[in-house]
N, C-alpha and C positions, 0 to 999 in steps of 0.2 A: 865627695866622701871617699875615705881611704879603699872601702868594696867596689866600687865604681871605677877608681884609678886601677885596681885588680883586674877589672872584665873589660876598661879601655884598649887594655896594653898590646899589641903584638907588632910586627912586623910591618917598617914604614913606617909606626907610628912614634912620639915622642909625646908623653902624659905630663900634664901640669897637673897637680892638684891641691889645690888650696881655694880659697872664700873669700869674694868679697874686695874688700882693698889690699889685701894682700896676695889676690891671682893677680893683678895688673903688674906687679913688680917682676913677679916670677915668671908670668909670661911675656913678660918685653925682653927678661931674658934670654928665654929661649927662645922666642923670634926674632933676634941677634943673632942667631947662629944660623938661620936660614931653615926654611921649608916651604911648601909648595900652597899647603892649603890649611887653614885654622876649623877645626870642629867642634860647638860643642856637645859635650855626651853626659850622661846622666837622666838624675831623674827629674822631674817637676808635679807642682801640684796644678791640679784638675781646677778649673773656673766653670767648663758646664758637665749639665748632670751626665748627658751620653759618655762623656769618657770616665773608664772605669779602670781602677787598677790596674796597671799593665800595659795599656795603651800606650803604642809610640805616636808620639807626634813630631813631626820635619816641619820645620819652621820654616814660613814664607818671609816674615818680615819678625823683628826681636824689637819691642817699642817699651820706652824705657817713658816716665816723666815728660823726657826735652828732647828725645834724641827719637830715630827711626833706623836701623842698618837692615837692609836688603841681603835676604842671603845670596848665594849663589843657585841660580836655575835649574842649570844643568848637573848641579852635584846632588840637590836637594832631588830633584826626580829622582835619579840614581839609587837616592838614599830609599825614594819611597815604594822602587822598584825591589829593594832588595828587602824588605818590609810589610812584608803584606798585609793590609789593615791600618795603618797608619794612620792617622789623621793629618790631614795638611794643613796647617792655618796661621794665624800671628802668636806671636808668645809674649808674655808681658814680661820684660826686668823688671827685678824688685829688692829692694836694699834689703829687704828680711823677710822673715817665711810668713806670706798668706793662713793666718791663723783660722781666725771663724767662714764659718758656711757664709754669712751675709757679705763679708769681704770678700769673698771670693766671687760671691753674686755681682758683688756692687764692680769688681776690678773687669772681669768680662762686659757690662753694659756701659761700661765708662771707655773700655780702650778697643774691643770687639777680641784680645785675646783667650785663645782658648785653654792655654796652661800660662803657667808662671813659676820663674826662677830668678835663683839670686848671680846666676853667671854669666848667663850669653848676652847681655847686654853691654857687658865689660867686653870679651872676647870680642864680637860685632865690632866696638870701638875701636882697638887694637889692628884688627884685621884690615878694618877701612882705611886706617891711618900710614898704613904698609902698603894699602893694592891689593891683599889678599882676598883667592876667593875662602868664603865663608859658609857655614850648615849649619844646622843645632838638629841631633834628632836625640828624644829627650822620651824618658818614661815614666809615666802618671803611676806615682806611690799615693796619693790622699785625693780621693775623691770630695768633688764641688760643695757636693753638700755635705762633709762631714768636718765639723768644727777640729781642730788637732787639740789633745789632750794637754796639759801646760806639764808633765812632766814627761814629754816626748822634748820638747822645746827647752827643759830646764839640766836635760841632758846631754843637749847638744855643744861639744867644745867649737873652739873655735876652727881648728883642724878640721872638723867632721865626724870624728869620734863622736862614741858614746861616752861619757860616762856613768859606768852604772848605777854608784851612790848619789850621783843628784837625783836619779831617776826614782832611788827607794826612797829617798826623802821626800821628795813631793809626792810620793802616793803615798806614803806616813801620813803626811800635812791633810791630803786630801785623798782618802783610798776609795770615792766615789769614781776615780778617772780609771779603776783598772779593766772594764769592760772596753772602753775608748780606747787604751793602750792596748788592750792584746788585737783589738780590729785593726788596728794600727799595723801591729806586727805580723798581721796576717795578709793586709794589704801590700807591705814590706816585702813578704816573700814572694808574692805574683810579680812585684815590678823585677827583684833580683832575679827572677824565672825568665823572666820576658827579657831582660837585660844581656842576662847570659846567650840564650838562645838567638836574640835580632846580631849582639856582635859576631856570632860566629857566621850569620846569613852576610853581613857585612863585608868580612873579608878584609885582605891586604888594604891599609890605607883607607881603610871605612869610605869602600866603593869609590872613593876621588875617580874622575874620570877624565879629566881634563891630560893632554900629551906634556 
């Protein structure tokens, strides 16, 4: 998302931001032009109950469907040194957003991941296919057990944007979702909180540590 690509950015680093089958293009571009190590940064949603808005989680391993990629060790300690509280564990890809609390139940006892996103399984791929080392440290905006509202979902473009008039149209259709949607928005700002604050703990190069 375009807030995310904003609190990614600084010094050593180079932001891809884009979704989906449309990050693979943009970033095979720019790992054509060289760099040391691929990260991915953002947020994800929660598969169990202990992680709670805001939570980072450093991903051990990014299991998609068909695939498994191994982050890197020693970057991922790094990361979880410089992170305090972090949860270490597997992260599930996902072609699209982990909608209901039972899905999120069902994708945790199915694959043993403890969040899930729609990117680092792409980047994992990419990274492996070059030799790069690879991280994901990632921040729980929707908790395990809370279903996401369909006009959080019916706003979302495909950039990552909001748009706002789909948002006021489906609580029009349906204005039962707006207690969901402002929890939403309030779990929203603990992860942009936590976001902000873990990149600056981060530092040059999101801790890479490798010579």
């Amino acid at each position: 998302m375009p807030f995310e690509a904003r609190i990614a950015a600084g010094p050593d680093v180079r932001v891809v931001c884009q979704q989906n089958t449309a990050l693979a293009e943009m970033l095979e571009a720019a790992l054509a032009q060289g760099c040391r190590g691929v990260v991915s940064f953002g947020t994800a949603g929660g598969l169990v109950d202990a992680l709670r808005p805001g939570t980072w989680v450093v991903a051990r391993r990014v299991l998609s469907e068909t695939e498994c990629f191994e982050t890197d060790e020693d970057w991922s300690r790094a990361l979880c040194r410089a992170l305090p509280g972090a949860s270490y564990g597997d992260l599930a890809g996902v072609a699209s957003p982990v909608v209901q609390a039972q899905a999120k139940h069902a994708l945790h006892q199915a694959s043993g991941a403890v969040a899930a996103d729609m990117e680092s399984h792409i980047v994992g791929r990419l990274a492996a296919q070059r030799g790069l080392p690879f991280a994901v440290c990632r921040v729980v905006i929707d908790p395990a057990e809370r279903s996401l509202p369909e006009a959080a979902l019916a706003g979302l473009r495909a950039d990552g944007s909001t748009d706002v008039w789909a948002v006021l149209r489906s609580l029009a259709r349906h204005p039962g979702q707006f207690p969901g949607l402002l929890r939403l928005a309030g779990d929203a700002r603990r992860a942009r909180r936590a976001m902000i604050a873990g990149r600056r703990s981060l530092g040059r190069g999101f801790a890479y540590c490798r010579a």
